[in-house]
C-alpha positions in Angstrom: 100.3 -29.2 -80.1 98.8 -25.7 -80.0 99.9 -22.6 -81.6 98.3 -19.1 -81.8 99.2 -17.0 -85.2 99.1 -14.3 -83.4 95.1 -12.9 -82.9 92.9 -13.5 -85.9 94.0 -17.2 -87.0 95.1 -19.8 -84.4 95.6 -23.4 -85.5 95.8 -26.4 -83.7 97.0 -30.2 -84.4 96.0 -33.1 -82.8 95.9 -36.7 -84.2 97.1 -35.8 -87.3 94.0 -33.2 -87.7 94.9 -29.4 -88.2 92.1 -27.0 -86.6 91.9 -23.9 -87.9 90.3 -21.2 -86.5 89.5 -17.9 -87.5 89.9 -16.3 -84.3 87.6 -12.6 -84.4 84.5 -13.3 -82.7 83.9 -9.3 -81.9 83.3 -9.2 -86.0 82.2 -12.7 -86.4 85.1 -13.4 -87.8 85.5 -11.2 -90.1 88.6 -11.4 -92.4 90.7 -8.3 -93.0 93.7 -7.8 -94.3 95.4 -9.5 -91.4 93.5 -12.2 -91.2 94.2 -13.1 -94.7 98.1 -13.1 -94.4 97.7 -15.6 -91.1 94.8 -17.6 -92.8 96.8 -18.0 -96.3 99.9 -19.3 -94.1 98.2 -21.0 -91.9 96.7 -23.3 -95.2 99.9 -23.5 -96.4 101.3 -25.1 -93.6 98.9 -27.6 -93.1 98.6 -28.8 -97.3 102.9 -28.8 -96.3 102.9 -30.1 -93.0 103.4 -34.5 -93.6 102.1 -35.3 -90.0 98.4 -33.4 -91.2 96.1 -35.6 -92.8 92.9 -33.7 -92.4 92.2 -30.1 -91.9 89.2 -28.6 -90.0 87.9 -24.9 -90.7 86.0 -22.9 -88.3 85.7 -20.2 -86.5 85.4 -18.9 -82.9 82.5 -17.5 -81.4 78.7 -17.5 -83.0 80.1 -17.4 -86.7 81.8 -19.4 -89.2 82.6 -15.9 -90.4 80.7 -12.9 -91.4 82.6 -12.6 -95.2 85.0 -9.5 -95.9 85.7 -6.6 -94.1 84.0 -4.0 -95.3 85.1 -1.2 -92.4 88.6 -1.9 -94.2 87.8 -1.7 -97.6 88.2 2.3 -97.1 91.3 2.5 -95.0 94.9 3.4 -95.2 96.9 0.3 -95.5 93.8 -2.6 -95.7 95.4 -3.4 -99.4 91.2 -2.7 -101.0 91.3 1.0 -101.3 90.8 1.3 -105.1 88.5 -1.1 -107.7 92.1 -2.5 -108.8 92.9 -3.3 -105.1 89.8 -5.0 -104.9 90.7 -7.1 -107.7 94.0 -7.6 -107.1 93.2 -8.8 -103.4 90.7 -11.2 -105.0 93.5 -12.9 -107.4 96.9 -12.9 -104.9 95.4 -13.5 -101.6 92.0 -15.3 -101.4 92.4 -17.3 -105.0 95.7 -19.1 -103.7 93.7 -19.8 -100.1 90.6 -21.3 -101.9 92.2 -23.4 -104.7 94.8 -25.3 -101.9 91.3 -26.3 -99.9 90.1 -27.6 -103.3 93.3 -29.1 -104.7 95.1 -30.1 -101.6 95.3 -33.9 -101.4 93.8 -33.9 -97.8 90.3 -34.2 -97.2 89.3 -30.5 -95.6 85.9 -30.2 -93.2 84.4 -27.2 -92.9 82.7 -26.9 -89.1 80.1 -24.6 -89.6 79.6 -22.9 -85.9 77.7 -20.2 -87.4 76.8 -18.2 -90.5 78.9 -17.9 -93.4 78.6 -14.9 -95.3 80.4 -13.5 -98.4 84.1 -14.6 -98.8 82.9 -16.6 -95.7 80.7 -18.7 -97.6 83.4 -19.4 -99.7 85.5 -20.7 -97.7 82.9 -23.1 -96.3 81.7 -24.3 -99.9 85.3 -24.7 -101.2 85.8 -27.6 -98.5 84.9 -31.1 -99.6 82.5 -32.1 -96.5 80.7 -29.5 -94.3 78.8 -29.9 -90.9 77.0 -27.0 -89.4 75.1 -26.3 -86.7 71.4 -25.7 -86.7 71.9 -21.8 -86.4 74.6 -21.6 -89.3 73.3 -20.6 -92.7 74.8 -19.4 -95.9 74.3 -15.8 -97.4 75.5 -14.0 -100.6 74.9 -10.7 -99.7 77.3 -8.9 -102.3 73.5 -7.3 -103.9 73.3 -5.3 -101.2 76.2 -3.3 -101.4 76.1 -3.5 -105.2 78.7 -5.8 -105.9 78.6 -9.5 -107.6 79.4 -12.5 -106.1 83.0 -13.8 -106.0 85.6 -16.0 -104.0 84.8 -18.7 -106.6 81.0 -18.8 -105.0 80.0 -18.1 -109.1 81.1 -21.7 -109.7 80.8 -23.9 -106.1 77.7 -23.0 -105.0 75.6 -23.9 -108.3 77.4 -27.1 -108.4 76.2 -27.8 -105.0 73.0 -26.3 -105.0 71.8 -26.0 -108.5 71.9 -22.6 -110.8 68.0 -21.9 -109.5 69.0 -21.9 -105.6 71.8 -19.7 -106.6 70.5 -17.3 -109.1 67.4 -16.9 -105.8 70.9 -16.4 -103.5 72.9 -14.0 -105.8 69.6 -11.8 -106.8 68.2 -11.3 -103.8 71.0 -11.2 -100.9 68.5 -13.5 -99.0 70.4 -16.8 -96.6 70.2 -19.9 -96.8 69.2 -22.0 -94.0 71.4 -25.0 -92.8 68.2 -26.9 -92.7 67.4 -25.9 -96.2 71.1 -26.4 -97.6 71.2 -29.8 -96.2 68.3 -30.6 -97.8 69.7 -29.6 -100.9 72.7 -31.9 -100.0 74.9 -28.5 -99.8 75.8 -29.1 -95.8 76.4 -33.3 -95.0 75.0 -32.9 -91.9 73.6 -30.7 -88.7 74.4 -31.2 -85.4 73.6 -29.1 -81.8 76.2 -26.4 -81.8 77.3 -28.2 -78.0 78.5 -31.6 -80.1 79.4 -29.6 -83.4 83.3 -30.1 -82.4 82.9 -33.7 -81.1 80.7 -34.5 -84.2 84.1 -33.2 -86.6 86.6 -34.7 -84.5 85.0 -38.1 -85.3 84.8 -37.8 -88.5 88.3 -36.2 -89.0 89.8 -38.7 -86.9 87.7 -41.3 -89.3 89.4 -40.2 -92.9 93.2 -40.2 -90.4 93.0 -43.6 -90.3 92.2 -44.5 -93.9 94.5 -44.6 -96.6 96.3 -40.9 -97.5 96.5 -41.9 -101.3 93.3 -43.2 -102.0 91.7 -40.6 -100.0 93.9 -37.8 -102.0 93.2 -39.6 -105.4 89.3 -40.1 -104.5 89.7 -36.2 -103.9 91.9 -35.7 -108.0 89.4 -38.1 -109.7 86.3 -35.7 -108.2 88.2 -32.5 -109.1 89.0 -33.6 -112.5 85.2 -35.0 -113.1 84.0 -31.4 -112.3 85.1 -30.2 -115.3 85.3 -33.0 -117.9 83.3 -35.3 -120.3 82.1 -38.9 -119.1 84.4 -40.8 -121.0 87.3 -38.5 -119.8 87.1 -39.2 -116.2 86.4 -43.2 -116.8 90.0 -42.9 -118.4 91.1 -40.1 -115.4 90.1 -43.1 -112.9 92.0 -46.1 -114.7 94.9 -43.7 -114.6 94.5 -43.4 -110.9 93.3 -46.9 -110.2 95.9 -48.0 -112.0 98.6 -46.4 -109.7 96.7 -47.1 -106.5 97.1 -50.7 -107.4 100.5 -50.5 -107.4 100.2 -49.3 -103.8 101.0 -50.8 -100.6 97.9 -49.5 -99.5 95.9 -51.5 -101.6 98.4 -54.7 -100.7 97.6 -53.7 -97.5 94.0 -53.4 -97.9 93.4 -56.8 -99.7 95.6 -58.6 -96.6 93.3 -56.9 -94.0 90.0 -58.2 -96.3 91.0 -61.2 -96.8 91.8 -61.7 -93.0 88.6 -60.7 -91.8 87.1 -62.5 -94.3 88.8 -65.8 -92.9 88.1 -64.8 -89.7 84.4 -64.4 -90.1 84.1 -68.3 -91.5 
């Protein structure tokens, strides 16, 4: 089933996989005010939406997305006229977006087509598995026009990266390469832009047919370890084991073992 939200976001689901596209390839996807209303819903929907087990980000056209839109930031009606607007954007609109990509209990792919800039960059780090093509490359520009970073980059991307890469990234407004961040294990793999969908769908329709509760408690226990002692997520993970157990995924899963076990003698 297709269904365009109206022109900057369209999302599509097939297979149990929501696509979501940014959908402005004359600003490289550039999101605006606009673009934040149909991208926050169009989240929303798919973390809601039962028959979704996997969500895919991208974007249309030669970038993932360019970040913000700056052209707006000085117009009537954009929401970012004023330092408090800027703020206030920042904590109603693109905080809700970001945390339901982390937290959701659906495994989220990012399909880097292209750079991602700024709040773009964002979006892409705040997704638990990211493939890019060659030409795609992350940048945190915000230097440059004298602001500092945000869109939760400040805590992702030294996580990911290290506080050296990111400190080099957030002091000089200088990219880095998808080459370079999957080196750094930033960006799981690279793949020719012309297989880049092909490449996602294989993997998304991978993590559709595992088990949903494993896969959304694999996602909690990594969430929680993030920001907690050693001996706190060993205990986080018997909580969580402890439930799975009591699954009928895991009945299922020791049945399907133990058959191709027998079936292998």
């Amino acid at each position: 089933m297709t269904t365009q939200v109206d022109q900057h976001v369209s999302v599509e689901t097939e297979g149990g996989v929501a696509w979501i596209r940014l959908n402005r390839p004359e600003k490289m996807n550039a999101i605006g005010a606009l673009t934040r209303k149909q991208l926050g819903e169009a989240i929303k929907q798919a973390e809601r939406d039962d028959a979704v087990r996997v969500v895919v980000l991208t974007g249309t056209g030669r970038a993932f997305s360019s970040g913000a839109d700056v052209t707006e930031m000085g117009e009537q009606g954009a929401g970012m006229r004023s330092p408090e607007d800027v703020g206030k954007v920042l904590r109603t609109e693109y905080m809700p977006m970001l945390l339901r990509l982390r937290t959701m209990p659906k495994p989220v792919i990012a399909a880097m087509n292209g750079p991602a800039a700024g709040i773009g960059a964002s979006y892409a780090l705040a997704c638990d598995i990211r493939i890019a093509t060659p030409e795609a490359y992350l940048l945190e520009a915000f230097v440059n026009i004298g602001l500092v970073p945000d869109g939760g980059v400040s805590w992702l991307l030294p996580r990911l990266a290290g506080t050296a890469v990111a400190y080099e990234m957030f002091f000089t407004g200088k990219p880095l390469s998808a080459a370079d961040a999957h080196r750094l294990g930033v960006i799981n793999r690279i793949v020719p832009s012309d297989r880049l969908e092909e490449e996602v769908r294989d993997v998304a329709n991978h993590l559709v047919s595992q088990p949903r509760q494993a896969l959304a408690g694999a996602k909690r226990a990594v969430n929680h370890a993030l920001e907690s002692s050693f001996e706190s997520a060993l205990e986080f993970e018997s909580y969580l084991q402890e439930a799975q157990a009591a699954s009928p995924e895991f009945a299922e899963g020791v049945q399907k073992f133990l058959a191709r076990r027998a079936a292998k003698k």
